[in-house]
VONU-473024 format. One record per residue (C-alpha): x, y, z. Coordinates in steps of 0.5 Angstrom, whole numbers, plus 2048, in hexadecimal, padded with zeros to 3 digits. Layout:
XYZ...
// end
This chain:
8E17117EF8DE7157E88E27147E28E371B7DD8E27197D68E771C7D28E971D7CA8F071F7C98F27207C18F971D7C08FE7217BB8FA71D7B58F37207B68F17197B98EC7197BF8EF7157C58EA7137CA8ED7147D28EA7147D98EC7197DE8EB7167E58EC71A7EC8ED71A7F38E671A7F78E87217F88E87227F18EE7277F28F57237F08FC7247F38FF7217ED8FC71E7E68FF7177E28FD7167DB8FC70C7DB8FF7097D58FB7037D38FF6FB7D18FF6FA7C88F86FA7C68F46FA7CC8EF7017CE8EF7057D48EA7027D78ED6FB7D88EB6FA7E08F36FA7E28F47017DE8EE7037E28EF7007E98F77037E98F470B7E78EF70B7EC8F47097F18F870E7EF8F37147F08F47117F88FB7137F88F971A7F58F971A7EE8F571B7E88F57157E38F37157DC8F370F7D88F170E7D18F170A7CA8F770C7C68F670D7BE8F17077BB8F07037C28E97057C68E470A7C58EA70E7C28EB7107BB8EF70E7B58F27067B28F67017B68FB7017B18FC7087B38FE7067BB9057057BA9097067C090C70D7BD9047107BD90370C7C49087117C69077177C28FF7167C59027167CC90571C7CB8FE71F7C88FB71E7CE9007207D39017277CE8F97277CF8F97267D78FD72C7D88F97307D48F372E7D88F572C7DE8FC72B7E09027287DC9037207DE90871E7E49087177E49077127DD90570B7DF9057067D99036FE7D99076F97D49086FE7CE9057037D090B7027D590F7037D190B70A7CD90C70D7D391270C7D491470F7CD90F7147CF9127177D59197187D191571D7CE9117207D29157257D790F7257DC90F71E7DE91371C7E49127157E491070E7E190C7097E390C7027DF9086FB7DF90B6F57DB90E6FA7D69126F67D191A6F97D091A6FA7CA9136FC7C59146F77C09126F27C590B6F17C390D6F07BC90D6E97BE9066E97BE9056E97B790B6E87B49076E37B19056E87AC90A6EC7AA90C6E87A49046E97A29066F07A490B6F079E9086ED7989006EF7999006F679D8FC6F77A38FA6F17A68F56EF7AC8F86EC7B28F66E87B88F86EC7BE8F56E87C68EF6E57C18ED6ED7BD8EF6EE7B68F36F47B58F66F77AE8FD6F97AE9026FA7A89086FA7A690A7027A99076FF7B090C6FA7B29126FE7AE9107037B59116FE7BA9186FF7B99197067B891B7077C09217057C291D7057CA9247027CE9277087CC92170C7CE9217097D592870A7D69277117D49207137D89247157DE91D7157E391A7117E891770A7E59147067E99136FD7E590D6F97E690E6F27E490B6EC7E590F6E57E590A6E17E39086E67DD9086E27D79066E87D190D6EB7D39126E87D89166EA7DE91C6EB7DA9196F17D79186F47DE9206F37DF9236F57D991F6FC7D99216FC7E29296FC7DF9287027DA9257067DE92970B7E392770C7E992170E7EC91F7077EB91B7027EE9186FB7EC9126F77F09106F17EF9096EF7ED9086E87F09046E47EC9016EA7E88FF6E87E19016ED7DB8FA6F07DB8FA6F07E38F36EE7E28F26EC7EA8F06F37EE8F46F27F28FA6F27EE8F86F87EB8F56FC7F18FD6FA7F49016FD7EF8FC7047EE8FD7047F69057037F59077097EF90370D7F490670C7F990D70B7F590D7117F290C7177F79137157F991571A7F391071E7F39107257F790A7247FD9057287FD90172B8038FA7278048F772D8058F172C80A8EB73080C8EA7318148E57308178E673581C8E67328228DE72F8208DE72881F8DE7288188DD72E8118DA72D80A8DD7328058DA7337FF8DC7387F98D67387F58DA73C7EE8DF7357EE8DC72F7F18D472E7EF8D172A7F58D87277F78D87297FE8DF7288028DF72680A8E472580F8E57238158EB72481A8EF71E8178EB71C8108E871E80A8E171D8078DE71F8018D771F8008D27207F88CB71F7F68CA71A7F18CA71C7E98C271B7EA8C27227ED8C77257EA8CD7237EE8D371F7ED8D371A7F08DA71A7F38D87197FA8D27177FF8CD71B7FF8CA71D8058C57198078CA7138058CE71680A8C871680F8C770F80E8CF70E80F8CF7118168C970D8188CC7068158D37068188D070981F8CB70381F8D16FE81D8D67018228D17018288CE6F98278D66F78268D86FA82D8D16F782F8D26F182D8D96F18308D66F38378D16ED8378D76E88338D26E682E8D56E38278D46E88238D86E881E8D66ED8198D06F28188CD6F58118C96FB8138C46FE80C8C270580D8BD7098088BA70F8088B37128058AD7168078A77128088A071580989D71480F89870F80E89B70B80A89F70B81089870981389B70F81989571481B89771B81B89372181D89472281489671E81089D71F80D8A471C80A8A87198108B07188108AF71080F8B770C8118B67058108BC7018138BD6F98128C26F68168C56EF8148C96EB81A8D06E68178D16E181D8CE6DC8238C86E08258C16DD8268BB6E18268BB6E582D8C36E882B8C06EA8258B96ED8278BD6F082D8C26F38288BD6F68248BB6FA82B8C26FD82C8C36FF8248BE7048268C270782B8C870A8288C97118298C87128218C170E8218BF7128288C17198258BD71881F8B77158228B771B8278B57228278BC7268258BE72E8278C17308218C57378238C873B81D8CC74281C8D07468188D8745818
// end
């Protein structure tokens, strides 16, 4: 998975810095635009985990900083909720100028509730996806609630947000209660799907129930059992990314996967030499691959490379032919492990004899054996992994036959 770095100017002149992850294919049905939590940055591990997911169902993801947090520009103080708003109208202004306008708005704790507000005022959002969103905006006032006295006698002053200073003034807090976001859910009038976790101790579940009864139907509520606010497990992460992807193509119209047909081969690449680079597509009659060179030689790095392939045809053919090996003499195998590299050696340093010294394909496979085997299975299943059809085809001479379709 290649990340896109991107830099979108909000209506202030501010540089935001976003990432625009896609599909291996690298050609989205769909495109989201991912809303971090109140001071985070996009490239918190559940904000990562949750786009990439989602680039599995389809989409096109982009994720980045809002104003003064990050790698983007401009002060902290200037990242009131109403700017966080206004930046994701930004980037969604700046997809459908140069991709395609966003479809779906996914938020994590007050970005929950930016997007929200976002998708009330963007005609081409369809639908909203949050994560411990707070039902109301002035929710996080409480975390320096401490400060607003400072704030009214002295003017701007630092606070202390999860361990970081931060500076805000007096213009900052005022913002928090500018929307009126209950009236806004009632009014949204798209599908929502509500993410919370009962455990969550930064903004409760109460939250998740109050925003479930203002909104209208299409609504869904899943529980994230034993998440943190931050969903700082993977798993967490990965299972909600995984559940908006799936969630949300019951309200998005289904496009057709269109497939390249191998024409009664047993597979065919593609490749458009003017859009995609190296980035070659393969299929075969039931699945999909994607093939690249490294960024080394000018490629993308979006799929294997050839000979990466090569060496994955030679290591699952020798994995399946000692497991069914194995089987048949009922030895405890119970896991094996197959190392595969290719190079081009010399002869000589290969120590082999040739009638002209040359540089020779050189495989070297390494096998490690998990189970009761003493040394004879081992030798002997050593023997038989140089006896599956991939191992033998390459270790033979091979007609190649090519024409012209």
């Amino acid at each position: 998975m290649k990340s896109t770095k991107l830099q979108i100017e909000n209506k202030d002149g501010i540089a935001l810095q976003a990432y625009l992850e896609l599909p291996a294919n690298q050609k989205p049905n769909y495109y989201a635009i991912f809303a971090h939590c109140f001071t985070c940055t996009s490239s918190l591990s559940a904000v990562k985990n949750i786009s990439r997911a989602l680039t599995n169902h389809g989409f096109g993801v982009v994720r980045f900083d809002f104003t003064g947090l990050g790698k983007s520009e401009g002060d902290f103080a200037d990242s009131h909720f109403s700017a966080n708003v206004n930046d994701l109208i930004a980037v969604s202004e700046y997809m459908a100028s140069n991709y395609e306008a966003p479809s779906l708005l996914v938020g994590h704790s007050l970005g929950g509730a930016a997007v929200i507000s976002a998708a009330a005022k963007l005609d081409n959002v369809k639908a909203v996806a949050t994560i411990g969103a707070p039902a109301t905006v002035d929710h996080v006032t409480h975390l320096f609630s401490h400060s607003i006295d400072d704030l009214e006698e002295k003017g701007p002053t630092k606070v202390n947000i999860g361990g970081r200073p931060f500076k805000i003034d007096k213009a900052f807090i005022e913002d928090f209660g500018k929307t009126d976001l209950p009236t806004v859910v009632k009014n949204l009038r798209k599908p929502i799907l509500i993410m919370h976790s009962p455990t969550d101790t930064i903004v409760g579940i109460k939250n998740a129930e109050q925003i479930y009864h203002q909104a209208h139907h299409p609504k869904s509520f899943v529980t994230l059992d034993q998440a943190d606010h931050l969903l700082s497990n993977t798993r967490d992460s990965n299972y909600a990314g995984n559940l908006i992807g799936t969630w949300v193509q019951r309200y998005f119209p289904t496009k057709e996967n269109i497939m390249l047909d191998p024409n009664n081969e047993q597979l065919v690449g593609h490749l458009n030499l003017v859009e995609d680079n190296f980035t070659t597509s393969i299929q075969t009659k039931n699945h999909s691959l994607i093939a690249d060179e490294p960024a080394s030689v000018g490629g993308n790095d979006f799929g294997p490379s050839p000979y990466e392939y090569l060496n994955a045809a030679l290591v699952a053919c020798t994995a399946m032919t000692l497991k069914m090996y194995a089987e048949r003499k009922k030895w405890d195998l119970q896991e094996v492990f197959v190392y595969v590299t290719h190079a081009r050696k010399h002869s000589d340093d290969l120590g082999i004899e040739t009638d002209t010294p040359t540089r020779l394909d050189f495989i070297s496979k390494k096998l490690k054996f998990v189970g009761d085997l003493d040394d004879k299975q081992k030798e002997k299943l050593k023997e038989i992994a140089s006896k599956c059809p991939v191992h033998k085809t390459l270790a033979s001479e091979v007609v190649f036959e090519t024409s012209i379709i």
